[in-house]
LOKOLVEX-214708 format. One record per residue: residue in one letter; y, x, z of N, C-alpha, C in turn. Coordinates in steps of 0.1 Angstrom, whole numbers, plus 5000, padded with zeros to 4 digits. Example, Ala and Ser with C-alpha at 12.3 -4.5 7.8 and 13.67 -1.06 7.14 Angstrom:
2
A494351325078495551235078496751325078/S497851285071498951375071500051295079/
END
This chain:
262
X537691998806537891938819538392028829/X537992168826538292248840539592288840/X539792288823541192328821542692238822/X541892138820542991988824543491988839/X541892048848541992088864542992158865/X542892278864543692398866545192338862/X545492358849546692288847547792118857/X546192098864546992018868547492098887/X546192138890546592218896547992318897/X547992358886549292458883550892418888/X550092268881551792218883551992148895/X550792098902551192048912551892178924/X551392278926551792398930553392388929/X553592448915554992468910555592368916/X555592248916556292098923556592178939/X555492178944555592218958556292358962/X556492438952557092538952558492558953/X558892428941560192438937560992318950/X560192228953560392188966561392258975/X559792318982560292468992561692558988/X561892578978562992678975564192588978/X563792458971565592378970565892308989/X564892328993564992309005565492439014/X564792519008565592649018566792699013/X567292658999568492658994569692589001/X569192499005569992369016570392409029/X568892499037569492539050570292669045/X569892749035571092869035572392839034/X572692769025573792719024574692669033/X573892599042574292469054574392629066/X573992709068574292809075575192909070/X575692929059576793039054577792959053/X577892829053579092769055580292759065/X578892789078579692799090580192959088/X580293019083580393159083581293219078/X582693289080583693339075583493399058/X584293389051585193299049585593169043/X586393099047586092939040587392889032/X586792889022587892869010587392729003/X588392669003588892569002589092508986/X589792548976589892568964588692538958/X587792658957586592628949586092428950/X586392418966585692288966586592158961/X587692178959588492088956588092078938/X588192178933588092218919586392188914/X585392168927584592078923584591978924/X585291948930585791788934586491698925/X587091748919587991748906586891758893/X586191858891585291818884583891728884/X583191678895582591598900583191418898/X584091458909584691328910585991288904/X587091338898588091258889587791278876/X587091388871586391348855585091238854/X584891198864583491088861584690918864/X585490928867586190808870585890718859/X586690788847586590688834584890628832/X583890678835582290618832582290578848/X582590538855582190458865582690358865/X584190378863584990218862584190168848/X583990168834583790118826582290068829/X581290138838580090158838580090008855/X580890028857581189938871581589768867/X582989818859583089668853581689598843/X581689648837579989598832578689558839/X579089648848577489568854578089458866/X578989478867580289358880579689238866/X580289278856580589138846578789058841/X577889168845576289128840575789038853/X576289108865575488998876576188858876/X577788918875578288758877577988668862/X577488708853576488598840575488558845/X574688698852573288598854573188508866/X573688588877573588498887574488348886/X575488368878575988198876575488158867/X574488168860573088088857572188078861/X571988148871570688138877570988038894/X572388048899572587998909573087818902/X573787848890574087688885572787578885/X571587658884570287558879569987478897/X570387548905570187488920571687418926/X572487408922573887368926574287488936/X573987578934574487698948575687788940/X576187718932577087848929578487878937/X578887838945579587838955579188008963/X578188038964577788158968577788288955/X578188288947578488368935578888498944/X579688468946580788598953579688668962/X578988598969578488658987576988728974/X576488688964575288758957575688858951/X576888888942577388988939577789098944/X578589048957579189218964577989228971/X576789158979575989198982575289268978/X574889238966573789318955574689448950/X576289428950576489598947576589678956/X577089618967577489728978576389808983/X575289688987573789738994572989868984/X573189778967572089848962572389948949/X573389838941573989828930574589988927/X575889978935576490058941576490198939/X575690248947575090358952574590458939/X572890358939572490358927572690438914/X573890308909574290338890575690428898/X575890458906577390568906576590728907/X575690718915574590848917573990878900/X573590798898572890828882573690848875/X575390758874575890808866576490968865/X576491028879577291148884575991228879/X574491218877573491278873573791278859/X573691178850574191188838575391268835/X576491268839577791318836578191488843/X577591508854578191668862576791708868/X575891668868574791698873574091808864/X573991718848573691808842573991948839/X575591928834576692048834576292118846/X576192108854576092208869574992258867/X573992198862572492308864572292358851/X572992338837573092398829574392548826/X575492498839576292618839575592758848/X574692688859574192758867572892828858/X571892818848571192798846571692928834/X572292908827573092998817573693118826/X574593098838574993218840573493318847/X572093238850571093308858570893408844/X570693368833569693428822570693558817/X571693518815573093598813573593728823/X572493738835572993828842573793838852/X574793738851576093678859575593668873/X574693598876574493588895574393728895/X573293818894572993938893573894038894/X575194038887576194088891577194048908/X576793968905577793898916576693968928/X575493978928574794038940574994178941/X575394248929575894398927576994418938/X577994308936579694338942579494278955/X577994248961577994198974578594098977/X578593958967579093838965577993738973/X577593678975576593578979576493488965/X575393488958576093378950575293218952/X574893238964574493128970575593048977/X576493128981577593058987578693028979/X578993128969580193148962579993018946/X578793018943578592928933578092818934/X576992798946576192658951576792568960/X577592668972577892558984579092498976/X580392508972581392428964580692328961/X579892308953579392198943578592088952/X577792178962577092098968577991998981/X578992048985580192008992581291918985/X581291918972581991828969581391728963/X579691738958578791658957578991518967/X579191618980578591498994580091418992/X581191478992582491398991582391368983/X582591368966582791298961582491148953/X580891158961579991038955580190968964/X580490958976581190828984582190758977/X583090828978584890808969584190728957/X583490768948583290698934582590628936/X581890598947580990478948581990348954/X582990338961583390288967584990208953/X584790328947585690268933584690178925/X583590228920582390168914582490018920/X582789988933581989898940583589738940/X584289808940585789768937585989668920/X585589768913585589718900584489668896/X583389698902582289598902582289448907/X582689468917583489318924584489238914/X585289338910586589248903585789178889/X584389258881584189218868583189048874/X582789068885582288968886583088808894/X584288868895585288748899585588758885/X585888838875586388808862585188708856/X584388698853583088608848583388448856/X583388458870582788358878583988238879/X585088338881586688238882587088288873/X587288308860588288338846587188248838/X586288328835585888268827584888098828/X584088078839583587928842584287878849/X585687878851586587798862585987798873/X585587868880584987878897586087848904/X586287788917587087818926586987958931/X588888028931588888178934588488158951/X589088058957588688088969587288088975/X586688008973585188028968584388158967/X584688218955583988368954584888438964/X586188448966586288548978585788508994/X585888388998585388359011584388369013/X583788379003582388379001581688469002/X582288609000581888749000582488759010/X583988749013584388799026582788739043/X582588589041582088539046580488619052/X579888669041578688739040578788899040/X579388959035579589099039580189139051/X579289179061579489229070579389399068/X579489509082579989609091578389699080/X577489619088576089689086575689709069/X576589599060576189659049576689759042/X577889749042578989859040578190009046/X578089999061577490119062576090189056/X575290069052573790099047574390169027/X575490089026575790179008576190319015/X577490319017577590429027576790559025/X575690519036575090619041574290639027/X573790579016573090559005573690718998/X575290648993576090728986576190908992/X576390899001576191059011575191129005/X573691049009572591099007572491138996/X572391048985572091018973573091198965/X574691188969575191318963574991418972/X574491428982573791618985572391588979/X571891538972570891508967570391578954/X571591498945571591518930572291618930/X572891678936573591778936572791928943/X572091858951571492028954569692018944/X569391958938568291888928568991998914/X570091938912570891998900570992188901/X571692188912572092358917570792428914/X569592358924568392428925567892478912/X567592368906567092378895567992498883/X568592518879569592618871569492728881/X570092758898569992858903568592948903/X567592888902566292968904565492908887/X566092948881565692898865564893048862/X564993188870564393278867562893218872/X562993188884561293208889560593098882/X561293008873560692868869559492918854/X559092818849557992828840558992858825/X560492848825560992798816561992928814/X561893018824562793158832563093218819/X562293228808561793358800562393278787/X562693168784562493118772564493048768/X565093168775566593158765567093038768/X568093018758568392858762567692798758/X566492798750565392688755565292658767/X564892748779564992738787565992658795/X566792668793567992598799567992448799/X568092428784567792288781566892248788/X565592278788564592228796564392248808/X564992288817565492298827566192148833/X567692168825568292058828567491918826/X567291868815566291768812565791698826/X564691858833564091818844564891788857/X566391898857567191828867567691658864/X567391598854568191508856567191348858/X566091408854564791318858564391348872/X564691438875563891448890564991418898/X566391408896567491348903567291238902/X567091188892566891018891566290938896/X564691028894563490948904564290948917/X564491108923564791118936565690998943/X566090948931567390888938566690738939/X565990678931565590558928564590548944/X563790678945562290698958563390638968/X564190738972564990758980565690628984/X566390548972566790388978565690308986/X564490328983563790228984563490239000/X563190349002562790449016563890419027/X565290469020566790449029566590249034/X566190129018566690019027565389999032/X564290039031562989999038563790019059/X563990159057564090189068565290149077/X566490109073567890089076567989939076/X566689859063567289719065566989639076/
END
């Protein structure tokens, strides 16, 4: 029993630990930014790997769940005669929630990993450690890119996600059950207003300096972690954890953003 204590103890600590670091990770960063010199490149070239290599799993990942709401909901709205509203339940439910969401998880799934596994490899390997040799920062020169193209690029992809999610569910509602097209678009046009756009928005921002400084953290300080000592074992289990605790973060975090914004 005492040892179930302690151990739980242990890890609660480490949580609160690893907390504190990825947070002070954020203001260092957020203040060497402002700070000569600013190069440009690095962040495009995350941008480029962040955001136009995840395109192909968001459109495919977008059209699919576009094409799942517009099934269920025009079964579920047919049993009341409301299907006339198809359109205004669909872009609603992606833009607000949908959206955000499965484009953030999928950028966790897809670069999130890679990031705290490249970061996480070059810690064990020596590589930051040199870079502190040559008087590099490698808080700035390896973390802020990723975490700057993080915040740009998960808007951009969410707003593609949200596009082709729309279209898979005019493809279901008017292709395939003969809906009136004007119907589902007046219909969404009608109901999507200013405030919801901005509530995905602000979702998508949050959500990629999120998973992205979650990701960084986690790989950049893989020395001080429980996992520091144990090779690419280590690493692997490292990542694992960045990509679950991106996940939750991201799920806590929705619920918190419409509690408070709706």
């Amino acid at each position: 029993m005492i040892k179930a204590i302690n151990e739980l103890g242990s890890n609660v600590l480490a949580s609160i630990e690893q907390i504190g670091r990825t947070f002070n990770l954020l203001v260092i960063i957020a203040w060497k930014l402002t700070q000569p010199p600013y190069q440009i490149y690095p962040i495009i070239k995350q941008m480029y790997f962040i955001g136009a290599r995840s395109l192909t799993v968001i459109i495919i990942s977008g059209v699919t769940i576009g094409m799942v709401l517009g099934l269920q909901f025009y079964n579920t709205l047919e049993r009341f005669g409301s299907v006339g509203v198809l359109g205004s339940a669909v872009a609603l439910s992606i833009i607000r929630e949908l959206g955000p969401v499965m484009t953030a998880l999928m950028v966790v799934g897809r670069a999130g990993s890679a990031i705290c596994a490249e970061l996480g490899i070059m810690r064990i390997s020596e590589q930051v450690d040199a870079l502190e040799c040559m008087a590099i920062a490698p808080d700035k020169y390896l973390v802020a890119p990723k975490l700057v193209a993080g915040i740009l690029s998960v808007p951009l992809l969410n707003f593609v996600f949200n596009v082709v999610a729309i279209g898979g569910g005019y493809y279901v509602g008017v292709v395939l059950f003969g809906m009136a097209e004007g119907s589902y678009i007046n219909g969404m046009i009608d109901s999507v207003v200013w405030s919801d756009v901005r509530l995905g928005l602000m979702k998508s921002l949050i959500f990629g300096m999120l998973i992205t400084l979650i990701c960084c953290a986690k790989g950049f300080y893989l020395h001080l972690s429980e996992h520091g000592s144990k090779g690419a074992e280590g690493v692997s289990r490292v990542t694992t954890d960045a990509v679950v605790i991106s996940s939750i973060a991201v799920l806590f975090c929705d619920f918190l953003i419409g509690a408070v914004m709706s």
